[in-house]
C-alpha positions in Angstrom: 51.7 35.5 26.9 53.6 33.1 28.5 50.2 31.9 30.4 48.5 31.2 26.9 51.4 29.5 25.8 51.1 26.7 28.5 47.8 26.4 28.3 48.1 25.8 24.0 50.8 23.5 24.8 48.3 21.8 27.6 45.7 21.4 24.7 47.6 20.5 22.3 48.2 17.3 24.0 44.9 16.7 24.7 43.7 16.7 21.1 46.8 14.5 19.7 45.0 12.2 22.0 41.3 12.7 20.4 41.6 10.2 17.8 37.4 11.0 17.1 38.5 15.0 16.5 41.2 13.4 13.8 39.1 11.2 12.1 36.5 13.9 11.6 38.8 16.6 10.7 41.4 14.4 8.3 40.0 10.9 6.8 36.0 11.7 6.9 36.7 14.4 4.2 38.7 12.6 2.1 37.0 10.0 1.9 33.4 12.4 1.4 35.7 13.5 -1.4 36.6 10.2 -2.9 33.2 9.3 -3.0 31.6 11.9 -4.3 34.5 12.1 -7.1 33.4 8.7 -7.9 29.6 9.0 -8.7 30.5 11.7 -10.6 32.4 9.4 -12.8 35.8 11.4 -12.2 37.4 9.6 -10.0 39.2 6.7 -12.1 42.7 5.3 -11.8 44.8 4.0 -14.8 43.4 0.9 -15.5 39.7 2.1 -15.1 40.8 4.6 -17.8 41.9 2.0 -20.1 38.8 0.3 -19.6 36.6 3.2 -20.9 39.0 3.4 -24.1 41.9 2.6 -25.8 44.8 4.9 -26.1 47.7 4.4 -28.3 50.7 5.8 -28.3 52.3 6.6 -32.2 55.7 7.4 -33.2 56.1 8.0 -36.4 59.8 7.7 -37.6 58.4 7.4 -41.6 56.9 11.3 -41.6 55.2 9.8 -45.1 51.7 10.4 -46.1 51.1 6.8 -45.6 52.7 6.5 -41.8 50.4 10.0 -41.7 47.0 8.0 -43.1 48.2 4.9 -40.8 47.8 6.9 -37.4 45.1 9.3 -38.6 42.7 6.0 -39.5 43.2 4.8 -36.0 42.4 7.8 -35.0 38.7 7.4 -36.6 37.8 5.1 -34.8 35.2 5.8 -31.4 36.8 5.6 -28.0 40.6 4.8 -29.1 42.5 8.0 -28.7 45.6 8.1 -30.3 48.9 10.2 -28.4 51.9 11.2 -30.5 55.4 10.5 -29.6 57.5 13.1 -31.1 60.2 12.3 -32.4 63.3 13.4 -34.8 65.3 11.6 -37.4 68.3 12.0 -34.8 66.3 9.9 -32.9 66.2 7.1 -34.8 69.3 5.5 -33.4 69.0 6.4 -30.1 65.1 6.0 -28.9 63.7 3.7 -31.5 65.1 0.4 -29.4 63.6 2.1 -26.1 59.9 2.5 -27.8 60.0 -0.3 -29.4 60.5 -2.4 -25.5 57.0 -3.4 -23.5 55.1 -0.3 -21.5 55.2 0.1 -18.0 51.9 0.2 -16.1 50.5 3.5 -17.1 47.9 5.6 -19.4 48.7 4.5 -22.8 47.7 0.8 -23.5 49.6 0.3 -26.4 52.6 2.1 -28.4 53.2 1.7 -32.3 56.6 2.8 -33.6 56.1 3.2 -37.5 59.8 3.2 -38.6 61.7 4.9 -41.7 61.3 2.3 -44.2 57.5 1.4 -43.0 55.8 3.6 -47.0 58.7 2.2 -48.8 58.3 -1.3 -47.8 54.8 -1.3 -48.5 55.7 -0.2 -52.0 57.9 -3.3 -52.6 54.8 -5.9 -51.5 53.4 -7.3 -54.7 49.8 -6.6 -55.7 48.9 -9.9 -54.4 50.7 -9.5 -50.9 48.8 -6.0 -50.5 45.3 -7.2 -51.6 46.0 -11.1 -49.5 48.4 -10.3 -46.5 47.6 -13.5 -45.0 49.8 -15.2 -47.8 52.8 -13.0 -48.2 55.0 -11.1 -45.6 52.6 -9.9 -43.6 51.2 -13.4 -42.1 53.9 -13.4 -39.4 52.9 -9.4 -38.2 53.5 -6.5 -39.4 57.7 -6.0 -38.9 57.9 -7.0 -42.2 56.5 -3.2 -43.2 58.5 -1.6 -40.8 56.0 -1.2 -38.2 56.3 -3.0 -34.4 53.7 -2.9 -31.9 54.4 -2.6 -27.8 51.7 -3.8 -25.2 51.3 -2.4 -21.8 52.2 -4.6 -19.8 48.7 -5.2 -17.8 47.6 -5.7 -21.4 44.5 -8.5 -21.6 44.1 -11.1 -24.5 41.0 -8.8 -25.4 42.7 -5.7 -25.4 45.5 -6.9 -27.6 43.3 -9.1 -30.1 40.9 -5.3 -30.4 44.5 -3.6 -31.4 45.6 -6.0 -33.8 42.4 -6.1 -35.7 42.0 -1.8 -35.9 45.4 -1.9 -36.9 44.8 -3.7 -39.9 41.8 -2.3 -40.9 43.4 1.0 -40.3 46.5 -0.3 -42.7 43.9 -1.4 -45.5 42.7 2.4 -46.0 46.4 4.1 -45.3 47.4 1.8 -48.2 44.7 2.7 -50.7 47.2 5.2 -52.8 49.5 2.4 -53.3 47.1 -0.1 -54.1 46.1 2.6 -56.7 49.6 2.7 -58.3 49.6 -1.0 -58.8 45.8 -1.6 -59.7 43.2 0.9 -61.3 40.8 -0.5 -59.9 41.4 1.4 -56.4 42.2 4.6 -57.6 38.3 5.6 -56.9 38.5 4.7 -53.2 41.7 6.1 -53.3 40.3 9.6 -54.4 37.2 9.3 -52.2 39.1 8.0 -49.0 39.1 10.9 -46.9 41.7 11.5 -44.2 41.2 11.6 -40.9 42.4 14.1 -38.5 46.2 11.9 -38.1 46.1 12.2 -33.8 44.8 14.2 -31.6 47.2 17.0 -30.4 48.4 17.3 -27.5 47.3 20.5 -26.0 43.6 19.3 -27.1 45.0 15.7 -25.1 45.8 18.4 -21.9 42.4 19.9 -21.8 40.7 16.8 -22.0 42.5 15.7 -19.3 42.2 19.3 -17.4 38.6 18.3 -17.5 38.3 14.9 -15.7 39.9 16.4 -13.2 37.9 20.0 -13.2 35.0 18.3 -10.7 37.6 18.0 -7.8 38.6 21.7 -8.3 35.3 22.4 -6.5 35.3 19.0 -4.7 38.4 19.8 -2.5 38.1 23.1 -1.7 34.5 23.1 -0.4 34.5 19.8 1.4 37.7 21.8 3.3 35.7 24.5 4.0 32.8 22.3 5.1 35.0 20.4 7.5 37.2 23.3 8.4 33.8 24.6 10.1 33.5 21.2 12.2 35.9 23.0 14.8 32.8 24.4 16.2 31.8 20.9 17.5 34.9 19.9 18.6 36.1 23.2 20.4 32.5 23.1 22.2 32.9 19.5 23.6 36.8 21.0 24.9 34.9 23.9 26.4 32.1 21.6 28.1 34.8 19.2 29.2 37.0 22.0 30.9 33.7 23.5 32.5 32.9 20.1 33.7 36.2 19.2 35.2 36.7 22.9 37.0 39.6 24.1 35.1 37.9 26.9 33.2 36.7 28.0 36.7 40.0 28.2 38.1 41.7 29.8 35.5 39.0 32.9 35.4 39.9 33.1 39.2 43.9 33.1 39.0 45.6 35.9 37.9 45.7 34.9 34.3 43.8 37.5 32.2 40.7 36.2 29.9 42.3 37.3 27.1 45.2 35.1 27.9 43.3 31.8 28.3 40.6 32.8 25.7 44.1 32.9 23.1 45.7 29.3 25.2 42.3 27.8 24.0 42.2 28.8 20.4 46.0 28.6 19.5 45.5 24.7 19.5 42.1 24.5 17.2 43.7 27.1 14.8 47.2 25.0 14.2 44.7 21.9 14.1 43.0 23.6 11.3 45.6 24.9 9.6 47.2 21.3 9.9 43.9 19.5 8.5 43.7 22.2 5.4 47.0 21.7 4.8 46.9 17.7 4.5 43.2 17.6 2.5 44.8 20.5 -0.1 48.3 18.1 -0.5 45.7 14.9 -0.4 43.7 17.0 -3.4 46.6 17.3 -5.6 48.4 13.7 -4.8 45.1 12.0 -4.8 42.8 13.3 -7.3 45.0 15.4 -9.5 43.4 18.5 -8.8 45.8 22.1 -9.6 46.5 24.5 -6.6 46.5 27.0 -9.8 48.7 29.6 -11.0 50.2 30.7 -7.8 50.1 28.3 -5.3 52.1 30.6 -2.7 48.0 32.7 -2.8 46.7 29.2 -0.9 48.6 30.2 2.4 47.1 33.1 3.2 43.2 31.6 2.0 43.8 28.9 4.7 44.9 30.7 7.2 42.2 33.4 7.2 39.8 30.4 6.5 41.3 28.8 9.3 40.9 32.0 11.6 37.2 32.5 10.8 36.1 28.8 11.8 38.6 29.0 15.3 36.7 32.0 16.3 33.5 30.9 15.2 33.9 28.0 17.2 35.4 30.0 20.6 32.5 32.0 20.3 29.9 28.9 20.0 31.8 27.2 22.8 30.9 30.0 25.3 27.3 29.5 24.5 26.4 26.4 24.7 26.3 24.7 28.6 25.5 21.3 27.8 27.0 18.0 25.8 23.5 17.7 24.0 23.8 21.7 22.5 26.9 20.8 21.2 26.1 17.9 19.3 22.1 19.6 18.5 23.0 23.3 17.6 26.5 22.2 16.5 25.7 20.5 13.4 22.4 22.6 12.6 25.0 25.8 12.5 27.4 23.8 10.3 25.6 21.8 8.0 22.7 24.9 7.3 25.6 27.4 6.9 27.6 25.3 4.4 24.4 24.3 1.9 23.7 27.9 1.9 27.2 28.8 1.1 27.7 26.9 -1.4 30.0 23.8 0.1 27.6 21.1 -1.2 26.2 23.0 -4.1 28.1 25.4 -6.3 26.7 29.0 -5.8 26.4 29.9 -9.3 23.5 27.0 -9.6 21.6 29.1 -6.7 18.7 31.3 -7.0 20.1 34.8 -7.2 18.4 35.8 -3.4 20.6 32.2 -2.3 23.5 33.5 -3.7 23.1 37.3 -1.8 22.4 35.7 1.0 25.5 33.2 1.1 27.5 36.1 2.0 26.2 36.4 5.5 28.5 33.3 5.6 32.3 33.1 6.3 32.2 29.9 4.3 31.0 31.8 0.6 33.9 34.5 1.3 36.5 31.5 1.7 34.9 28.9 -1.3 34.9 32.6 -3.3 38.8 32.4 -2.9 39.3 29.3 -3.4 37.7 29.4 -6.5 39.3 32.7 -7.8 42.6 31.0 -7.3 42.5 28.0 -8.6 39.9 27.7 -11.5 40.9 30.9 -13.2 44.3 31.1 -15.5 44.7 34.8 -14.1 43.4 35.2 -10.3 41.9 38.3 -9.6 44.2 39.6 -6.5 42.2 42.2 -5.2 39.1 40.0 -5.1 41.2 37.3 -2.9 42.1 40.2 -0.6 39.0 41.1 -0.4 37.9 37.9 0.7 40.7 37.7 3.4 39.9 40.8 4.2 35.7 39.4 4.9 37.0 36.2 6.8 39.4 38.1 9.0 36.5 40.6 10.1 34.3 37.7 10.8 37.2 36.3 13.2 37.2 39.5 14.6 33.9 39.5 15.6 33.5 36.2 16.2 36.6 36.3 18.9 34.7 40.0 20.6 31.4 38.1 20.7 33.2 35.0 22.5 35.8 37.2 24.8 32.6 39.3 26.1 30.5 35.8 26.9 33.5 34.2 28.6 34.3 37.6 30.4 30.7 37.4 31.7 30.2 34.1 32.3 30.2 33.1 36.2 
């Protein structure tokens, strides 16, 4: 043991030093990832988003059917999205100063604080004030009714002119009732206004966001897979380089036992591929949002199975091929074939049934099929992840048998 232990600590060294094997294994897929997330039209940050709409934070101090009318009009209309604040009368003292302040950088472009008196002052304005607000109270904003308005503060002149003018459209219908108290003549567009939904909630605002982010649920995982199966390139150049310089040949004739430099060889491509599905899974959630699901703790035994499968797939590769030019030929035809029929670049419910049967001749399906029980379903199956464990640790098994017997009888 102590023999396999040098020679993983030997490695080791050698591939901190392969900046190519790093760059392959760590930055190509996330940034495969990134751009793929982005033609799909997923992949936005926070100002992008505010770009495609315009969400509005509410909070509505008033609790009146007019404050209600106010948000739900706003509501109405297409691409503004409007997020409620909640908030208490015991509140009023403490958080109405904070909400009312400008908006740090972040999803909500705009926050309107409707406060306690905002129905009651609207009852005091005059018929003329109501009907012509550019002459009365309401020609210097809309404080005068109790209501304040907070931009983000990467706000545009556009962006601010848009809010001012739905807000007071929006006002013109919440008002209708009390322009019906103080002139007949509204009272029919008062009874034929109808009232819009007044926000939307926010478990509805959750899903919607759940499902911007639902693309990279598949994204990560199966570009991981893809590039956790590149160890097969990159274990057969270490293999061809060792045969090259000698050292292989000297260790099969010291008195170190195959199985003891067959495990020194592999030690340091398993903690690199544990290491590389480690980083792309924290990258996944930092990055792009995406959920490691209900039990996170279920990922550490997926990636290490995973992780197992592509070592020994790769040990057993390297003992095949002789030359530099198999490597880089049968390499990629082994990982790029195997992971479009499994399901890496394509998901494997789009496939032709046959495809789909035939996917599980792969390590890759059984490891994507885990990944996908854990973290698009609210309630992983755990017998199905076990069984899928259970798959990639008998294809390691007979991966590593294949590849001891080749190195054991190789000359």
């Amino acid at each position: 043991m102590n023999d396999a232990l040098t020679i993983t600590r030997k490695d080791l060294r050698l591939l901190s030093r392969d900046r190519r094997a790093l760059v392959i294994l760590v930055a190509l897929p996330m940034v495969i990832i990134a751009i793929v997330g982005s033609s799909t039209g997923r992949l936005r940050n926070d100002r992008e988003q505010r770009r495609l709409g315009l969400n509005i934070e509410v909070a509505d101090f008033d609790q009146t059917p007019t404050s209600r009318r106010l948000g739900g009009f706003l509501a109405a209309f297409e691409n503004v999205r409007i997020l409620p604040v909640p908030v208490t009368e015991s509140d009023l003292a403490t958080r109405m100063p904070e909400l009312k302040s400008s908006i740090p950088n972040g999803q909500a472009d705009a926050r309107i604080v409707i406060g306690p008196t905002f129905e009651s002052s609207l009852q005091q304005l005059s018929r003329s004030e109501l009907t012509a607000p550019e002459t009365g109270p309401l020609k210097d904003g809309l404080t005068a009714i109790d209501v304040h308005v907070s931009q983000n503060e990467l706000a545009d002149p556009l962006t601010e002119g848009l809010l001012k003018a739905l807000l007071r459209l929006s006002l013109q219908d919440a008002m209708l009732p009390i322009l019906a108290e103080k002139m007949p003549v509204f009272r029919g567009a008062a009874r034929d206004s109808v009232i819009p939904e007044p926000w939307v909630d926010s478990e509805a605002a959750r899903r919607e966001s759940k499902a911007d982010i639902r693309v990279y649920q598949f994204l990560v995982p199966s570009y991981t897979v893809l590039f956790v199966f590149f160890l097969v390139n990159i274990m057969g150049r270490s293999f061809i380089a060792e045969r090259d310089m000698g050292t292989l040949r000297r260790l099969k004739i010291s008195p170190v036992k195959p199985g003891s430099i067959l495990i020194g060889k592999t030690l340091p491509f398993l903690v690199m591929s544990l290491t590389q599905t480690t980083i792309l899974m924290v990258t996944g959630k930092l990055l792009f949002g995406m959920s490691w699901g209900p039990s996170p703790w279920l990922l550490a035994p997926i990636m290490f199975c995973t992780s197992m499968s592509a070592t020994m797939l790769g040990l057993l590769f390297s003992t095949i091929c002789k030359t530099e030019s198999q490597v880089s030929s049968f390499g990629n035809l082994i990982v790029l074939s195997s992971a479009g029929i499994s399901g890496c670049l394509v998901p494997r419910a789009w496939m032709p049934p046959l495809s789909q049967k035939i996917s599980l001749c792969t390590p890759h399906a059984w490891a994507l099929d885990a990944y996908g029980e854990l973290l698009t379903r609210e309630s992983p199956d755990l017998a199905r992840i076990t069984l899928c464990c259970g798959v990639l640790l008998t294809f390691a098994t007979v991966f590593f048998i294949g590849g001891w017997l080749r190195f054991r009888n190789d000359t």
